[in-house]
Phi, psi and omega in degrees: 000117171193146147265175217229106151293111169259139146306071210250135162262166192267157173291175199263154173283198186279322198272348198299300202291013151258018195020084205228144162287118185251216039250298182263347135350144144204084186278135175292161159315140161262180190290016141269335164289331145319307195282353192269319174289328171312314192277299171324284193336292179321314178279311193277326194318293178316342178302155158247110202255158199280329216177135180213106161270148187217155144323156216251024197243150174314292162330292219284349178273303155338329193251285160016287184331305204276333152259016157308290196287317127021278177247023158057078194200139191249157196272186179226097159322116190217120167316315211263028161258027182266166191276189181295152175244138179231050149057237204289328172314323190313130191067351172292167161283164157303318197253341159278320168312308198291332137339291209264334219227020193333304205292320184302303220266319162311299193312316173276342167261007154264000176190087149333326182284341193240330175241130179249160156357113151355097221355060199256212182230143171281196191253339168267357178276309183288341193271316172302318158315293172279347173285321160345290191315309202295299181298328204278325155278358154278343149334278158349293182236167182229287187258195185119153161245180211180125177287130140238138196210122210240232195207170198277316189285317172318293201298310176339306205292321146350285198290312183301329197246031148302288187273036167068029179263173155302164178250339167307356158226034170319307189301346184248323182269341189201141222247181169189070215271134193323148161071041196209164198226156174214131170241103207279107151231152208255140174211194215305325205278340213122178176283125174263154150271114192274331218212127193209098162095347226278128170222056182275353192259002151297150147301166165313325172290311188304286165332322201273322163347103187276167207124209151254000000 
């Protein structure tokens, strides 16, 4: 008897495919990010799930959608499935933050957990949050499979504090690429990983896409 967490990251927005700062942002899907959401659905639809929680964001009530309408099932909207906020970064590049916030932005990519984005959030702020969510469904549930359809950083940081990884090294250790699933099942020993990253229910194009 146990239950099963699937991990859905959202397809991608303008900014995952410009590797852009998202976390509170909230940009629609592009039309590949539709077909990405589209692609779960289609693949996944026969399973039978217990439950599909999602973040309260556009990208992600989106990617949500297509299997909602699929096994006729409404999502449960949760804040602490939101991505990391990284405050004063949003929409910026990678190489203008490292620009503008230099100091900062060294300090958050040697240690996340403790230091964050420019009046942003830690890796222990998201960990606190989004773990919430995980009890109230093993609360909840004993079996099932069960949705959450989260952000690239949320999940990561999930999954570390899940398998006993750190979570200041979320960003190095697991990988999470738009549109891809990971999957957690909790049985007598604990959370197993079953699953990292999978993205066989894209196509080849799709997979192939640049961004994050």
């Amino acid at each position: 008897m146990s239950v099963t967490l699937y991990f859905l990251r959202h397809g991608q927005t303008e900014f995952s495919r410009e590797n852009a700062f998202c976390g509170r942002l909230d940009p629609q899907l592009t039309t590949d990010g539709v077909e990405m959401a589209e692609a779960f659905a289609q693949f996944y639809r026969s399973l039978p799930w217990t439950a599909i929680f999602s973040s309260p964001m556009q990208r992600t009530m989106a990617t949500a959608q297509p299997l909602c309408e699929a096994v006729g099932m409404q999502p449960e909207l949760w804040e602490g499935l939101k991505e990391i906020n990284y405050g004063k970064w949003e929409g910026q590049s990678v190489e203008t933050v490292s620009r503008d916030y230099h100091d900062d932005y060294l300090r958050w990519t040697a240690d996340p957990a403790w230091y964050a984005p420019t009046e942003g959030e830690t890796a222990r702020e998201i960990a606190a949050r989004s773990l919430l969510v995980i009890e109230e469904i093993k609360q909840r549930y004993t079996t099932g499979n069960v949705l959450l359809v989260s952000h690239k950083a949320t999940i990561r940081i999930m999954l570390c504090s899940l398998l006993g990884i750190d979570v200041g090294r979320f960003r190095f250790r697991l990988g999470c690429p738009v549109g891809s699933v990971s999957i957690v099942e909790f049985g007598s020993h604990g959370p197993l990983l079953k699953c990292l990253a999978d993205r066989l229910h894209l196509d080849e194009r799709l997979r192939s896409l640049p961004g994050t």
